[in-house]
LUMDRENSE-290556 format. One record per atom (N, C-alpha, C, O, CB): residue in three letters; y, x, z. Coordinates in pm, whole numbers, plus 50000, padded with zeros to 5 digits. Glycine has a CB too. Layout:
N
alaYXZ/...
This chain:
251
unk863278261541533/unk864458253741499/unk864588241741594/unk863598235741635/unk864388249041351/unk865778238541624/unk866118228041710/unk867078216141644/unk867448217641527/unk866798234641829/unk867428206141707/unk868648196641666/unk869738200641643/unk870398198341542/unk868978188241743/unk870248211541798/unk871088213141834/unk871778222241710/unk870888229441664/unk870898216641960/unk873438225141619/unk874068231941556/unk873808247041620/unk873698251041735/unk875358226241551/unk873758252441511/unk873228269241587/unk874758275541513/unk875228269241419/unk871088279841502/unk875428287641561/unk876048293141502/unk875848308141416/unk874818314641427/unk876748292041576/unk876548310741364/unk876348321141275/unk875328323941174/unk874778315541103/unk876328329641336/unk875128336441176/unk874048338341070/unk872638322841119/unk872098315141041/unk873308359541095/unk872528323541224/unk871498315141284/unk872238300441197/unk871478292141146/unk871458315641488/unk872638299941196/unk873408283441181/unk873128283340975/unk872938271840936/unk875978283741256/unk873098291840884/unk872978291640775/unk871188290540760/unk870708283740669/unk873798303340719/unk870528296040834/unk869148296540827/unk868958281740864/unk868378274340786/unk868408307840923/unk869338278140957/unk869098264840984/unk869438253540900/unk868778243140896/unk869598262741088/unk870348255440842/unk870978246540749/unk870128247940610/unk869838237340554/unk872598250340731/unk869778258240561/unk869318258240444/unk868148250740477/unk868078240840404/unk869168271040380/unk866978251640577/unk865628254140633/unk865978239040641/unk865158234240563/unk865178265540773/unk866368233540667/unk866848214540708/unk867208208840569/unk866868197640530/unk868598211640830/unk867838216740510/unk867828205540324/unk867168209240247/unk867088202540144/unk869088204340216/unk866278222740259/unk865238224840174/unk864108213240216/unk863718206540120/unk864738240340188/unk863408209140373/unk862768202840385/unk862538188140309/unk861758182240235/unk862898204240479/unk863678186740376/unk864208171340382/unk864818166140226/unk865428155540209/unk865588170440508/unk864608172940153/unk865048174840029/unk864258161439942/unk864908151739905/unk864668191039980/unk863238162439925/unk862378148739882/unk863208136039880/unk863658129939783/unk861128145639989/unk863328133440010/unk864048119040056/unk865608119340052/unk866358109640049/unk863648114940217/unk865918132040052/unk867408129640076/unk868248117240002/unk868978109140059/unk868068142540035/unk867978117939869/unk868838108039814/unk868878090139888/unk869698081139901/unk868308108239655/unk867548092439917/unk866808073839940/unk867588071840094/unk868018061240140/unk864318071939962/unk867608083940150/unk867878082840320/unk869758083340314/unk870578078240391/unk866978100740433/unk869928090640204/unk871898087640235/unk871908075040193/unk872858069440247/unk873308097640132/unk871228066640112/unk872148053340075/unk871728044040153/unk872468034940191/unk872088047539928/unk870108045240197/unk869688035840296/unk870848033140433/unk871538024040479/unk868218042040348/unk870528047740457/unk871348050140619/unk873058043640578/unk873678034840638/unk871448073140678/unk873378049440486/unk874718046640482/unk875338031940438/unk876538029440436/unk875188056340399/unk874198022040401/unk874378010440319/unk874768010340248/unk875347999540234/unk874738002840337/unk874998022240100/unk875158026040017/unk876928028240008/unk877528028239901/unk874388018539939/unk877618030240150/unk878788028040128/unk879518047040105/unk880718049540107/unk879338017040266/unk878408057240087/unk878358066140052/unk878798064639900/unk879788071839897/unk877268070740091/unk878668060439799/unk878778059939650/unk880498056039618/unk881308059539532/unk877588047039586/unk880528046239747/unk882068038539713/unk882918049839773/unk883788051139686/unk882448021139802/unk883108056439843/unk883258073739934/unk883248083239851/unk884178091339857/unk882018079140039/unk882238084739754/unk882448093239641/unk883498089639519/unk884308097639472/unk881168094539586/unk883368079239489/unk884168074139394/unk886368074739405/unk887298075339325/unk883448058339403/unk886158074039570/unk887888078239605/unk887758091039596/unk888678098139554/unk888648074439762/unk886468096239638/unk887138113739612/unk887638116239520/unk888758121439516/unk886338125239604/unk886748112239395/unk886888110639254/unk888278115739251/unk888798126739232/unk886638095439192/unk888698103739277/unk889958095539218/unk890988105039265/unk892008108439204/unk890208078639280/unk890428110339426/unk891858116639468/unk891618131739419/unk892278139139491/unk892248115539653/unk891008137839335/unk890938150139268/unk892198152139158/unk892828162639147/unk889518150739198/unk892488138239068/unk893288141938989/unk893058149238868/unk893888157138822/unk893938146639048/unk891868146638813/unk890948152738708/unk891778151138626/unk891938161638565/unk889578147538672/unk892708139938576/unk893078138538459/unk894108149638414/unk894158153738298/unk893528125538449/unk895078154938534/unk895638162438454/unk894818176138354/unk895528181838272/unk896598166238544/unk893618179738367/unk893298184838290/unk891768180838265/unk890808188238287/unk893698196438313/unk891728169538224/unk890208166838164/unk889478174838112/unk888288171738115/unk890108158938076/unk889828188138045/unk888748190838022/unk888388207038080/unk887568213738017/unk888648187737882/unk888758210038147/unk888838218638294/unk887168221538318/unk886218213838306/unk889658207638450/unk887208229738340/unk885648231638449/unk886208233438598/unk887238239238635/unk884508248838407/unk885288227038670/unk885438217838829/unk884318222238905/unk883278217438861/unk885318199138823/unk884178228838991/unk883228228139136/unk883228219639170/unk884218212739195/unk883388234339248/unk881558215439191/unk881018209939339/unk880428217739410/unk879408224239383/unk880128199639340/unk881128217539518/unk879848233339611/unk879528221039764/unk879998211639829/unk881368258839704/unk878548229039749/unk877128218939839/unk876738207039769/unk876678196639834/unk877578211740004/unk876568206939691/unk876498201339557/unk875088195139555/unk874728188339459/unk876748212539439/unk874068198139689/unk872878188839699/unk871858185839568/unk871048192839506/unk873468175439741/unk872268173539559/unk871498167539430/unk872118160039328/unk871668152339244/unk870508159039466/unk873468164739359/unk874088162739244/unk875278151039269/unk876308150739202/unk872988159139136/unk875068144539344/unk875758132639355/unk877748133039273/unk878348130339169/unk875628130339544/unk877948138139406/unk879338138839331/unk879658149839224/unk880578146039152/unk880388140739434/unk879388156839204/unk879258165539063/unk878988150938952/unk879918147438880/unk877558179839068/unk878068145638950/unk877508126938854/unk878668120438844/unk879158115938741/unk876288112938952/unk879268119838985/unk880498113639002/unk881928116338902/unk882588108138839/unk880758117139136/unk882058128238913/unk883088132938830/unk882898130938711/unk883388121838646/unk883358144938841/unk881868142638658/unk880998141238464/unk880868127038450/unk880588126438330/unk878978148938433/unk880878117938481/unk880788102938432/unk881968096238420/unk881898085638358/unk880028094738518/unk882868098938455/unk884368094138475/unk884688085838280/unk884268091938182/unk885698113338527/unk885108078438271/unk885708075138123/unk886888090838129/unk887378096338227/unk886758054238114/unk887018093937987/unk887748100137969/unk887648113638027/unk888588120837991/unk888568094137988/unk886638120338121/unk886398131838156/unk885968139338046/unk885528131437962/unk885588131938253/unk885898152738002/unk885418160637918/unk885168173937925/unk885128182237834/unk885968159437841/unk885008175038039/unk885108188738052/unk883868189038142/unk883118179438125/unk886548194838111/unk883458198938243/unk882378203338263/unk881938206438444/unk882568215738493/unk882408215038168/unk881338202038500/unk881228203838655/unk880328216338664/unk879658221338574/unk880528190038740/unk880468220738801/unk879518233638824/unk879198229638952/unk880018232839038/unk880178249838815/unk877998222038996/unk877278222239101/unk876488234339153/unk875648241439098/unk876568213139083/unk877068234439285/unk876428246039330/unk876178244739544/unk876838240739640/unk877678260639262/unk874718251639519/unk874708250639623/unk873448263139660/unk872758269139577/unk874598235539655/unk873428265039852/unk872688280939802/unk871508272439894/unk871138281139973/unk873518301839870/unk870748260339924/unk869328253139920/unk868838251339788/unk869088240939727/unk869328239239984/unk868178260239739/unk867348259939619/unk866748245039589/unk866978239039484/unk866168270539639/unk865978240039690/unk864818229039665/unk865958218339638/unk865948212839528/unk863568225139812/unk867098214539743/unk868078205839689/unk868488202139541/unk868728191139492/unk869058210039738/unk868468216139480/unk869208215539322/unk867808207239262/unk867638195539230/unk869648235239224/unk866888219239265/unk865208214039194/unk865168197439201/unk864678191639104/unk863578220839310/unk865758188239332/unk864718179239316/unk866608169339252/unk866598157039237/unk863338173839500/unk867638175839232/unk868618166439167/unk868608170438992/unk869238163538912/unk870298168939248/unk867848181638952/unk867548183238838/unk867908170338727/unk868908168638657/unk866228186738852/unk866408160438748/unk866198150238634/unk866968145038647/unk866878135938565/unk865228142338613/unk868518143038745/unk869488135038700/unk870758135538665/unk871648127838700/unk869528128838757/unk870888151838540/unk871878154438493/unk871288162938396/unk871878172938356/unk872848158438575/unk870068159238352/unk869838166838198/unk870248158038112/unk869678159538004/unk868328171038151/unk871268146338113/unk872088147138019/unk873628150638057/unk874468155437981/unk871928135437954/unk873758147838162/unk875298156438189/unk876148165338216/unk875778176838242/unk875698155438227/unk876858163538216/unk877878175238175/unk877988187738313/unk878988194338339/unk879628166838143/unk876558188238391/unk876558193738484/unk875748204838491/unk874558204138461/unk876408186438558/unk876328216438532/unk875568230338526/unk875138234238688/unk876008234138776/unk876698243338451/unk873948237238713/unk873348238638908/unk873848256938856/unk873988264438759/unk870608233438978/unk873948256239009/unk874548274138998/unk873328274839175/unk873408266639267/unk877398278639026/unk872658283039173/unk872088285739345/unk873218296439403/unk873368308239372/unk870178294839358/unk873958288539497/unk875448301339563/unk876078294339681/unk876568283039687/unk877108304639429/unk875948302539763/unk876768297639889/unk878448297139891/unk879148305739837/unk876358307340005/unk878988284939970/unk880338284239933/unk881398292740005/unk882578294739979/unk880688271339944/unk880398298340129/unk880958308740178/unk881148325040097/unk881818334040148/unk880208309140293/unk880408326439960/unk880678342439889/unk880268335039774/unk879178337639725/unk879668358939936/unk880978326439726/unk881018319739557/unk880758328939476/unk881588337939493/unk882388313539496/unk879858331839378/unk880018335639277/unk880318337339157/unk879668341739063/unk879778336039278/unk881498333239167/unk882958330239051/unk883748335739099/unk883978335739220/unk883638316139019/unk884498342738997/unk885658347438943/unk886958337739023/unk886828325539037/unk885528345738767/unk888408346639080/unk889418340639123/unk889748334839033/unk889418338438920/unk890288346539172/unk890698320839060/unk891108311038966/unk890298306038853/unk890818304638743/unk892148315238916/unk889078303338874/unk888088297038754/unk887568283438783/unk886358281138769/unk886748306038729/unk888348274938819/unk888048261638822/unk889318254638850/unk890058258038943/unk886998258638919/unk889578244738769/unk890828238238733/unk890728225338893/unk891648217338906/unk890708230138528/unk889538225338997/unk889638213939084/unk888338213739130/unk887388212939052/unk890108200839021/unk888148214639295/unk887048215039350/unk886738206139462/unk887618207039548/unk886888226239378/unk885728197239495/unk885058191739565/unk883938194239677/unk882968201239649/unk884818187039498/unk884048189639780/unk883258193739841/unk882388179639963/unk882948176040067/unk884058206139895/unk881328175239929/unk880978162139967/unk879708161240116/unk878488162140117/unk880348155339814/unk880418159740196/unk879658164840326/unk878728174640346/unk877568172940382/unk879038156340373/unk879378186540317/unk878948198640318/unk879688209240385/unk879208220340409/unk878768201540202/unk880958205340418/unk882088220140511/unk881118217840660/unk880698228240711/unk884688214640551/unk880878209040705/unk881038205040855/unk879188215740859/unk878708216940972/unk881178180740905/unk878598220340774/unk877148226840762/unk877698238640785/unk877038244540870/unk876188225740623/unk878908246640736/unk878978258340712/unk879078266040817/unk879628261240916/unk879778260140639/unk878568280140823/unk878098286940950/unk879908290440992/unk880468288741100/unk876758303540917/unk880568296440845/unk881828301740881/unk882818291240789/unk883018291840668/unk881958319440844/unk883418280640896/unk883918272140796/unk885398274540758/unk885998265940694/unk883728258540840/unk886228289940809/unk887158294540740/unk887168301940636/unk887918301340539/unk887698298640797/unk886108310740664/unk885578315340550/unk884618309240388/unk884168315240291/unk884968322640616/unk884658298340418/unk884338288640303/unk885808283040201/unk885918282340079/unk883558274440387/unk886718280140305/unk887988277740256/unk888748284140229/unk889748279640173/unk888528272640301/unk888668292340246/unk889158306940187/unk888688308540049/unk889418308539950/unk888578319940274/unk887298310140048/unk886558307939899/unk887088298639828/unk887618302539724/unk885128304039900/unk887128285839853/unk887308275139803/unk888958277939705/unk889208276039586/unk887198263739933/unk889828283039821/unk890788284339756/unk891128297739656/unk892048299239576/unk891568282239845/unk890078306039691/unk890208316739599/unk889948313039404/unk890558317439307/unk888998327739667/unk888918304539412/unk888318297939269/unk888828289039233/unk888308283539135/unk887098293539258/unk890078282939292/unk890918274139215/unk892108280339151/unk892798289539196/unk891348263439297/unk892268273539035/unk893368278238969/unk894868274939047/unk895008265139121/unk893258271838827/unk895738282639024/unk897028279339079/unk897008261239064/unk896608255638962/unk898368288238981/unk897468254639174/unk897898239939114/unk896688231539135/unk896788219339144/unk898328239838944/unk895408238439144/unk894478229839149/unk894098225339283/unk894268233639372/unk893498234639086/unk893478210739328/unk893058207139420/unk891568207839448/unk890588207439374/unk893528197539426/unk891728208739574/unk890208210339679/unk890168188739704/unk891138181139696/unk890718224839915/unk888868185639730/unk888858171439775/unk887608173739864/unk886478175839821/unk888728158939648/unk887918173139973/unk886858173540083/unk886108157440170/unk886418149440259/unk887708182940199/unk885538158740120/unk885088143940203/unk883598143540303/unk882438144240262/unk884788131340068/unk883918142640399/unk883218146040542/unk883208132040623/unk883858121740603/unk884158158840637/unk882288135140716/unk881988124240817/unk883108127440972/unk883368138641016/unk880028125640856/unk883528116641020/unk884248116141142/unk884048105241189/unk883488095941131/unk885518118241139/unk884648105041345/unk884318100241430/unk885578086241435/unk886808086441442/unk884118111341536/unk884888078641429/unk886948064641401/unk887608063441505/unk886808062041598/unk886888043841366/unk888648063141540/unk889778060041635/unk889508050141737/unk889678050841859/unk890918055441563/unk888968038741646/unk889188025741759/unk887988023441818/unk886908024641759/unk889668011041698/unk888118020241931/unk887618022242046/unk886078010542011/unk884908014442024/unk888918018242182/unk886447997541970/unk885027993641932/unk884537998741872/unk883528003841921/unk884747984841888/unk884858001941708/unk884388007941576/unk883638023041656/unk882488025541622/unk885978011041442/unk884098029441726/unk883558042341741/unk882518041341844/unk881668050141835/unk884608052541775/unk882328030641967/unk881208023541968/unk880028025141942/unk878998030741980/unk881308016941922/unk880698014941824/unk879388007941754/unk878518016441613/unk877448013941558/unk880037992341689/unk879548027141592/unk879298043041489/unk878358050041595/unk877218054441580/unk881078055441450/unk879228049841713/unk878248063541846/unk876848054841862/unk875888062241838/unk879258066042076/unk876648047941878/unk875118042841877/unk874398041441753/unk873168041141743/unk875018029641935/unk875338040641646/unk874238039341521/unk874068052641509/unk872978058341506/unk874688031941369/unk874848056341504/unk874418076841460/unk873758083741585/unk873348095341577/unk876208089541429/unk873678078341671/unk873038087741800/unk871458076341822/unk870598082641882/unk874518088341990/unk871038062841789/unk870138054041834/unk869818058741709/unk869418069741671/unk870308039041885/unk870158045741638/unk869688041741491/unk868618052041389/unk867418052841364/unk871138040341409/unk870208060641341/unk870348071541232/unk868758078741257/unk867828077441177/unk871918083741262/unk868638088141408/unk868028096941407/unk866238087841421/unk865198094341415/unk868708107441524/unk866258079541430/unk864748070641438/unk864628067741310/unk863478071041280/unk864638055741530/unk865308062141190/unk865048056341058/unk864608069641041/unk863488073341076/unk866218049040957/unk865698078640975/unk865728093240952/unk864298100040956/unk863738105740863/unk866648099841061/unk863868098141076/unk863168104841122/unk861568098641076/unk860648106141042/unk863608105741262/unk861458084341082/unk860608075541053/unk860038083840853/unk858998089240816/unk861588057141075/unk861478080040773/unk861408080840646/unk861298091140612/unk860978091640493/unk862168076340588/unk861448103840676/unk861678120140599/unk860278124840640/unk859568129840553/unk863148132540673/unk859848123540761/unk859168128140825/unk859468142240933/unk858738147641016/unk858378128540739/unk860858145140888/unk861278159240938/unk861398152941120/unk861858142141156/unk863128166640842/unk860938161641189/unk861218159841362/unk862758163041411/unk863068162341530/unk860178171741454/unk863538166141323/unk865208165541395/unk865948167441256/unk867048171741293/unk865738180941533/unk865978167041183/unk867228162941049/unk867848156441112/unk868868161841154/unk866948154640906/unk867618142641152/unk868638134541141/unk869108132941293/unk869928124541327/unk868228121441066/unk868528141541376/unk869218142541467/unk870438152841495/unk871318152741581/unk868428142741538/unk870118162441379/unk871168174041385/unk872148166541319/unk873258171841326/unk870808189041313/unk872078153641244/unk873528150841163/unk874968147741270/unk876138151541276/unk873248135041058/unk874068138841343/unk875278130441449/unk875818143341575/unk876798143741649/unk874248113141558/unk874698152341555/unk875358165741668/unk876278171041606/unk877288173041674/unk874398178941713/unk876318175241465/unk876818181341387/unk878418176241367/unk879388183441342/unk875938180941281/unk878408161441385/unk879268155641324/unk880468153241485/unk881668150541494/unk878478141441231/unk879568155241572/unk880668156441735/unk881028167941753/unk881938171041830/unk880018153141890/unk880278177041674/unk881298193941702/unk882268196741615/unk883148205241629/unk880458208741687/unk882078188441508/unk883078195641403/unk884598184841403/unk884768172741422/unk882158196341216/unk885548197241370/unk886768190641396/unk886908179641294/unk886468175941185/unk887948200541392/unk888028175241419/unk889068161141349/unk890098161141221/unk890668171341186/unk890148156641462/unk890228151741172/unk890988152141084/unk892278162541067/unk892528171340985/unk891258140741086/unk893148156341210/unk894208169041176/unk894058186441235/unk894888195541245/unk895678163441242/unk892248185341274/unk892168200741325/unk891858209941183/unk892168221741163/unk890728203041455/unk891218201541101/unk890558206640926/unk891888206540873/unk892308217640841/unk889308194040817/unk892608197040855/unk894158195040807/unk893978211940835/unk893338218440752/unk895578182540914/unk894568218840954/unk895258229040994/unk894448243440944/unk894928254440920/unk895468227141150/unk893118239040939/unk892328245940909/unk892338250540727/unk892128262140690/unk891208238940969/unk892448246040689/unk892738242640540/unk894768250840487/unk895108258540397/unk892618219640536/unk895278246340556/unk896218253340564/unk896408269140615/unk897338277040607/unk896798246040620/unk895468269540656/unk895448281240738/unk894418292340627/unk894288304340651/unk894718276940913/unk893908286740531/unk893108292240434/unk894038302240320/unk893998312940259/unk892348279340364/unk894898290140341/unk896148292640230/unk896208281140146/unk896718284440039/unk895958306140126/unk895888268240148/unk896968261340078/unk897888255840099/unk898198252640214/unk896778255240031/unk898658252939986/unk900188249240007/unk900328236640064/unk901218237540149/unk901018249139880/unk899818223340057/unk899878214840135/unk898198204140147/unk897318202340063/unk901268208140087/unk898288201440222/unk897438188940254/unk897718178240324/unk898488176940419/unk896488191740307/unk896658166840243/unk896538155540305/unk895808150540323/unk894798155540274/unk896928149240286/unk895628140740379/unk894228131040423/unk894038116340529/unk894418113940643/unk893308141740501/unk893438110240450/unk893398098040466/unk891688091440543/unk890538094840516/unk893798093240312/unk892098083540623/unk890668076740664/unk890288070740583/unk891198067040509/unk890538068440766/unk888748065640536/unk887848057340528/unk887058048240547/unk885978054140552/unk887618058740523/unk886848036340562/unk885908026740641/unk885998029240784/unk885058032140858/unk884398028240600/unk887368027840820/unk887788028840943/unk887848036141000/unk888168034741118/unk887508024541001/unk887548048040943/unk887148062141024/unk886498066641019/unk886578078041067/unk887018064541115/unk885198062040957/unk883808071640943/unk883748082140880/unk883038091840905/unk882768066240888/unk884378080940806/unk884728092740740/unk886128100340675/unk887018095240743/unk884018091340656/unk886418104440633/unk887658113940609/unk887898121740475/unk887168131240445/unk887598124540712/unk889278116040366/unk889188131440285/unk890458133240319/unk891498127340349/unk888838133340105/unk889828147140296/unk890708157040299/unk891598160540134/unk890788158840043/unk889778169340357/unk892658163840091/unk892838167839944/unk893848179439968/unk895008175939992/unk893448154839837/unk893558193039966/unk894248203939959/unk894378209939803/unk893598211639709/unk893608213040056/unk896168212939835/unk896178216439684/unk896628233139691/unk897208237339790/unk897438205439586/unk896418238539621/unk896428254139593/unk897968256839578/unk898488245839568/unk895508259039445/unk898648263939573/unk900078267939528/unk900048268939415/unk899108275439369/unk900668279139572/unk901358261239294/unk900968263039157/unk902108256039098/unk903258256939142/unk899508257439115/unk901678247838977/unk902238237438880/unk902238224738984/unk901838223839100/unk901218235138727/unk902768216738909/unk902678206439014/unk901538196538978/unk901048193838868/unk904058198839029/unk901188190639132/unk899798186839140/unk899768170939152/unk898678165339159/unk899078194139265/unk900888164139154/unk900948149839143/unk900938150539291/unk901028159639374/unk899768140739056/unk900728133039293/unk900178124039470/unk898758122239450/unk897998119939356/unk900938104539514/unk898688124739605/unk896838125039644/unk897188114739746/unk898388112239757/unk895868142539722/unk896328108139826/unk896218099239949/unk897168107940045/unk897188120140059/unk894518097040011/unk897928098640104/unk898838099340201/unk898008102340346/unk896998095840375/unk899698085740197/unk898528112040426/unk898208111740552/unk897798100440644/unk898398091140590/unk899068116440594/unk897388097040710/unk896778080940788/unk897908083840901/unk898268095240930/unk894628079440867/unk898388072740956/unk899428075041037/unk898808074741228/unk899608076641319/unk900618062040987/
């Protein structure tokens, strides 16, 4: 195994083989690395899902890690209904276990590329820096949109690269210096955290996923920057009932 993104079947072996390891630390190393501005990132996804129109809905999280945003949702005031975290790194689920045996969260082991659910069985799905891993990332969105109910939204939230010319800078040295030395210091793994920032210069831009996502089959999308750019959601909605306003396109 190397740093470098591998494709295809090679690229899923690698990916699993990198969060099974690194699995221990993962939680301590996203909030460290991120200055915990990962949690405040989850919390707009939240928001731009639109849970309420049917609170009590069952909801995907796929790549679903250790739970994080799956916690995110099931904790909401007024949520009632039920998340399905899922992800196909076994050790990931195992070590987010102890922090949803009281919630409203069920681990499923399943890749988001051949879900194992039924068409239209989730009222709204999430997906929290996990597309940009996938070996076939049309074929994930395809899935994605197959298991939503008519009307329901996808909320994708991924890492990108920011626009402005300092900010992206001063991101290209923390994620290419910084990232991969802490990372590397705290996990003990010899390239995790160097595959993140490779990972994160191959995979498309905002309006290339936009197109990509459309191209899956949903009826519209949008998406908005984050902390200047570091990151990105995406909110695709399925063809259906009507789905309200999600975050406006970034201009």
């Amino acid at each position: 195994m190397t740093a470098d993104p591998a494709a295809g079947d090679e690229r899923a072996v690698q990916v699993r083989t990198l969060f099974s390891e690194i699995a221990p630390r993962y939680d301590l190393l996203n909030h460290v690395l991120s200055l915990n501005i990962d949690r405040r990132w989850r919390r707009r996804a939240v928001r731009a899902l639109g849970w309420e129109r049917a609170p009590h809905g069952t909801y995907l999280d796929a790549c679903a890690g250790t739970f994080d945003l799956a916690l995110e949702l099931a904790g909401r005031h007024g949520f009632a209904g039920r998340v399905v975290g899922a992800d196909f790194a076994l050790p990931m689920l195992a070590r987010g276990l102890p922090k949803i045996h009281a919630a409203a969260v069920a681990p499923v082991c399943g890749d988001t590329q051949m879900l194992p659910f039924g068409a239209a069985t989730f009222a709204g799905a999430t997906v929290g820096f996990g597309v940009r891993n996938l070996s076939d990332l049309s074929a994930g969105f395809r899935e994605l949109h197959r298991v939503l109910e008519p009307g329901g939204r996808l909320v994708v939230l991924e890492f990108t690269v920011p626009p402005g010319r300092f900010l992206r800078a001063a991101y290209l040295f923390y994620f290419n210096r910084i990232l991969p030395l802490v990372g590397r210091l705290v996990s003990g793994h010899p390239w995790a955290y160097t595959y993140l920032p490779r990972s994160v210069r191959g995979f498309p831009g905002p309006v290339a996923l936009a197109e990509q996502l459309r191209s899956a089959g949903f009826a519209s999308v949008e998406w908005s920057l984050v902390s200047g750019g570091i990151a990105a959601i995406h909110v695709a909605a399925k063809a259906g009932r009507q789905t309200g306003s999600g975050p406006r396109r970034a201009p």
